[in-house]
C-alpha positions as CSV (number, residue, x, y, z in Angstrom):
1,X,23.9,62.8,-136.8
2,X,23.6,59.0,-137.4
3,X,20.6,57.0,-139.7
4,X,19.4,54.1,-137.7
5,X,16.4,52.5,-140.2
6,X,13.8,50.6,-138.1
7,X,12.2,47.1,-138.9
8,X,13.4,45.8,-142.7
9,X,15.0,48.9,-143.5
10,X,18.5,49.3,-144.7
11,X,20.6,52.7,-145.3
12,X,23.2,52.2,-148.2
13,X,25.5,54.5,-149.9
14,X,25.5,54.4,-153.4
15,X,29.2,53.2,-155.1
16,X,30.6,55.8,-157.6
17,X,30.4,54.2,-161.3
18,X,33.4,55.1,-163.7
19,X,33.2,58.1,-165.6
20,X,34.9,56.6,-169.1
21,X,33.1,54.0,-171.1
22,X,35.4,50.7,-172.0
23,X,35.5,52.5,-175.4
24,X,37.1,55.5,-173.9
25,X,33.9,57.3,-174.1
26,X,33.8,60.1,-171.6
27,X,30.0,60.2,-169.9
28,X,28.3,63.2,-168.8
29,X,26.1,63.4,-165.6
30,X,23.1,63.8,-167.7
31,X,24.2,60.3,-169.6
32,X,25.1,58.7,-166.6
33,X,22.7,55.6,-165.0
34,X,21.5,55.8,-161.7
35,X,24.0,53.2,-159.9
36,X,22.8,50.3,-158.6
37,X,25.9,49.0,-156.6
38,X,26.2,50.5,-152.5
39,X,27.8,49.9,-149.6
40,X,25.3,48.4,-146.4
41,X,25.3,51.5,-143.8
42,X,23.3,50.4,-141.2
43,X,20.7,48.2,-141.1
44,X,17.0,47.4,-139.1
45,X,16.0,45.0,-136.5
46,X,14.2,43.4,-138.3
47,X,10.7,41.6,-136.7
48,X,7.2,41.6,-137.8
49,X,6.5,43.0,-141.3
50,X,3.5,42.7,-142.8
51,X,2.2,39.5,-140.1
52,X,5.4,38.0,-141.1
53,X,9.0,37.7,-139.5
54,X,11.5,39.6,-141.5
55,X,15.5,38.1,-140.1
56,X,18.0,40.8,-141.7
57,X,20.5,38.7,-143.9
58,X,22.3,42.1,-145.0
59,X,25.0,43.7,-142.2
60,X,26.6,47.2,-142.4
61,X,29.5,46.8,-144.9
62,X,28.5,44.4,-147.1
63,X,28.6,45.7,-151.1
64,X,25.3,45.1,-152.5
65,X,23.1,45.1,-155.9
66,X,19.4,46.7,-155.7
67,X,16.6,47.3,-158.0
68,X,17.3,49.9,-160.3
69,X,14.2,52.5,-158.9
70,X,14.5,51.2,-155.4
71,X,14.2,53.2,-152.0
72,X,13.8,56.8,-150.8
73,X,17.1,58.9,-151.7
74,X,18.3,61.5,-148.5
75,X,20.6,64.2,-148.2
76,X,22.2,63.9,-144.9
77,X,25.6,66.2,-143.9
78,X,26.4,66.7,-147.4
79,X,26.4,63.0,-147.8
80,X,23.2,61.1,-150.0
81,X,21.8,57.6,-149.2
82,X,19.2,55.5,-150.1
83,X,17.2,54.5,-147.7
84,X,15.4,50.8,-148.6
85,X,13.7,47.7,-147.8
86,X,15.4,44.6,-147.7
87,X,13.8,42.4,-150.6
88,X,15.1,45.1,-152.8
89,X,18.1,44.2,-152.3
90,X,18.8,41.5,-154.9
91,X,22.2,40.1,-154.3
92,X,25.2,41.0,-151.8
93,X,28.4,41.4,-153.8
94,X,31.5,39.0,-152.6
């Protein structure tokens, strides 16, 4: 099964964060921040949103920061992604 988002949507998998503080600090799950780094899975079209044109400047494999409580998160084959909008995307990582 594959995710194709429509119109300014874009599927990302969220990066794993380390585990161990710089301080050698080992973090539980419960301490642990929602990442906000992820890899570009697939993304819209594009087109219309919202009586506007939406061009996608995001494109599957390009590592990317978001808004911390961005998106919808989904459970697909065992795997989870975020499914989101591209203007909460705030910056592609290079």
């Amino acid at each position: 099964m594959k995710l194709q988002p429509l119109m300014d949507r874009v599927v990302v998998k969220q990066v794993e964060t380390e585990e161990v503080t710089k301080g050698g600090l080992i973090l539980t799950s419960a301490a642990k921040e929602k990442p906000q780094f992820a890899e570009v899975i697939a993304v819209g079209p594009g087109g219309m949103v919202d009586g506007k044109e939406v061009a996608m400047v995001v494109k599957a494999g390009d590592k990317v920061v978001y808004s911390k409580y961005a998106g919808t998160e989904v459970k697909l084959e065992s795997e989870e992604f975020v499914i989101l909008k591209q203007s909460d995307i705030l910056a592609i990582v290079k």
